[in-house]
C-alpha positions as CSV (number, residue, x, y, z in Angstrom):
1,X,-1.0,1.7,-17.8
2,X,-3.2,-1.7,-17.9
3,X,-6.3,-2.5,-15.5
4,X,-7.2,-6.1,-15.3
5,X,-10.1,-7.7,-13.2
6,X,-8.9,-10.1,-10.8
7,X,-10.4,-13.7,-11.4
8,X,-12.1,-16.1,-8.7
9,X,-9.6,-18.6,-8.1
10,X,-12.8,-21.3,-7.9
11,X,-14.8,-20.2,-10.7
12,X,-12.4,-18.8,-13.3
13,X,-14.3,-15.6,-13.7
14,X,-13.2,-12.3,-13.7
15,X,-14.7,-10.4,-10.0
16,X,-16.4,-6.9,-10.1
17,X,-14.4,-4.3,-8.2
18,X,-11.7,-6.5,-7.8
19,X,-8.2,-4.8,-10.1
20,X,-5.0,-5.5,-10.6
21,X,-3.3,-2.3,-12.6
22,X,0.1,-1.7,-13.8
23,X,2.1,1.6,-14.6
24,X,4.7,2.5,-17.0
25,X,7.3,2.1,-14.0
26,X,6.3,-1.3,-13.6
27,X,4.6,-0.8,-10.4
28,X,1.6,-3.3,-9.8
29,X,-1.2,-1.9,-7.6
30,X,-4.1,-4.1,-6.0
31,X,-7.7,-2.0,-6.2
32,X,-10.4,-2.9,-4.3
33,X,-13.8,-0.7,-5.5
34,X,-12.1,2.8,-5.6
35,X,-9.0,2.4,-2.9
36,X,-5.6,1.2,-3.4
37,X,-5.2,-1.6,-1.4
38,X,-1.4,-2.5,-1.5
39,X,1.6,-1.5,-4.3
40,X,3.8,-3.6,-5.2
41,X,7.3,-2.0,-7.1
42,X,9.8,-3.9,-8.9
43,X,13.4,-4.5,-7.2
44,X,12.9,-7.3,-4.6
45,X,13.6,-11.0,-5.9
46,X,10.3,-12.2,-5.0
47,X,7.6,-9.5,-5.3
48,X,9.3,-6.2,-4.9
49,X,8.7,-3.3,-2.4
50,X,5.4,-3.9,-1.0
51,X,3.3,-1.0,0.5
52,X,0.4,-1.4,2.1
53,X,-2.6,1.4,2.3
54,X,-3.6,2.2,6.2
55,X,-7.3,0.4,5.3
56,X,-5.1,-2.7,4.7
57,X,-8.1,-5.0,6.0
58,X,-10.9,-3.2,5.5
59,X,-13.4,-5.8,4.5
60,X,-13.8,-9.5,3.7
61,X,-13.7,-9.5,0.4
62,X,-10.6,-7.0,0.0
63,X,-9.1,-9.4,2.6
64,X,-10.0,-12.3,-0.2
65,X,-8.4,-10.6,-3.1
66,X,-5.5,-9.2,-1.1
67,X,-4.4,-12.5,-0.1
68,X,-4.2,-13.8,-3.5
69,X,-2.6,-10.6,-4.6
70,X,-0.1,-11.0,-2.9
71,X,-0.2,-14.6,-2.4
72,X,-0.2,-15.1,1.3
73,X,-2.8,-15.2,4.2
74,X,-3.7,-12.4,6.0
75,X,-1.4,-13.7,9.2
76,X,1.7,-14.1,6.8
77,X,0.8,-10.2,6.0
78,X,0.8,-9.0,9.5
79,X,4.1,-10.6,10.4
80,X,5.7,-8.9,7.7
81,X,3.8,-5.4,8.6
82,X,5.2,-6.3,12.3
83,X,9.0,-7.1,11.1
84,X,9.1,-4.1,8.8
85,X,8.9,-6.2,5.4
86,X,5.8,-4.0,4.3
87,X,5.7,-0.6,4.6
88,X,1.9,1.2,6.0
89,X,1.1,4.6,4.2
90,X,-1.4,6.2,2.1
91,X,-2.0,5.3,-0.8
92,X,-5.2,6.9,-1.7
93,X,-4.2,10.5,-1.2
């Protein structure tokens, strides 16, 4: 498994609370403080499976760091939430 601080796309810098991490299956999860944001598993051309967690949008700054996770705005994410492209679930549980 490997953690790695997400950077400010501006500055360069690594951000506090901000992780990408990814497992031994290849998996890459966005964490935001202590909740899995989204999970991202290998298979699809571009990015993969994409899952998000129900707290999706739960704050600005996850919203910041989401987007560039998956790198997208936040409207391109809820048309693919609408059309079925991402999947909602839990992912903290």
């Amino acid at each position: 498994m490997k953690v790695q601080n997400m950077t400010s796309n501006r500055s360069g810098r690594e951000v506090a609370n901000q992780f990408t991490i990814t497992d031994d299956e290849g998996n890459t999860y966005f964490q935001s403080y202590r909740t899995i944001i989204a999970k991202v598993a290998p298979g699809h051309p571009l990015h993969g499976e994409v899952i998000l967690d129900h707290n999706w949008d739960s704050s600005r700054t996850t919203g910041k760091y989401r987007n560039q996770f998956l790198g997208e705005t936040k409207k391109e994410t809820e048309a693919k939430i609408k059309d079925g492209t991402y999947v909602l679930a839990d992912l903290n549980s």
